[in-house]
C-alpha positions, 0 to 999 in steps of 0.5 A: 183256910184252916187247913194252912193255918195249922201246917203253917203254925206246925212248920213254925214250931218245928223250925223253932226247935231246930233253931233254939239250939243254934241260937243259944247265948254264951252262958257258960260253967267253968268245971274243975273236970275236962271230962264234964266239959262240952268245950275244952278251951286254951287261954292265949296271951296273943289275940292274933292266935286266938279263934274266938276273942272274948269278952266276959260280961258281969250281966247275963241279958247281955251274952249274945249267941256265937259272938264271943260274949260269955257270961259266967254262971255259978250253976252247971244247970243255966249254962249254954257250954260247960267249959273246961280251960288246959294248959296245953294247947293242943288239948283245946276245941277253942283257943280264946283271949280275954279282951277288956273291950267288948267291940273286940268280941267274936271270932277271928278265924 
């Protein structure tokens, strides 16, 4: 019984470090440089374009993973994604629009 107890207990932590990097909130860092970025984002006046709708929250607990929920911190260090926004669209990983609604949230294609 002591046996399973600590296989069980290995398993676990092992699926728990795969999982935690997939399951990371949408904290990010806005860098004046596309070189330091993970992301490079293309800002769409269009919703209907956009592959991720998202909202900007002023509350860090409320980012939510991959859900479109971004809070934006001051320091590199916090952040989940280090993003970088182009002029050009076809630059981007990631076309976004900003909605004022946080239901709006999340990915559209």
């Amino acid at each position: 019984m002591n046996k399973k107890f600590i296989i069980c207990g290995v398993l676990f932590f092992i699926l728990f470090l795969f999982t935690s990097g997939f399951l990371q909130s949408q904290v990010v860092y806005l860098t004046k440089y596309k070189s330091e970025a993970d992301k490079v984002i293309y800002i769409s006046n269009y919703k209907s374009e956009a592959d991720l709708v998202v909202y900007e929250t002023d509350y860090k607990s409320e980012a939510e993973p991959w859900s479109g929920i971004w809070y934006f911190t001051k320091y590199k260090s916090e952040a989940d994604w280090v993003i970088y926004f182009s002029k050009y669209k076809s630059e981007a990983d990631i076309v976004v629009y900003f909605t004022r609604y946080k239901s709006e949230a999340g990915w559209n294609k």
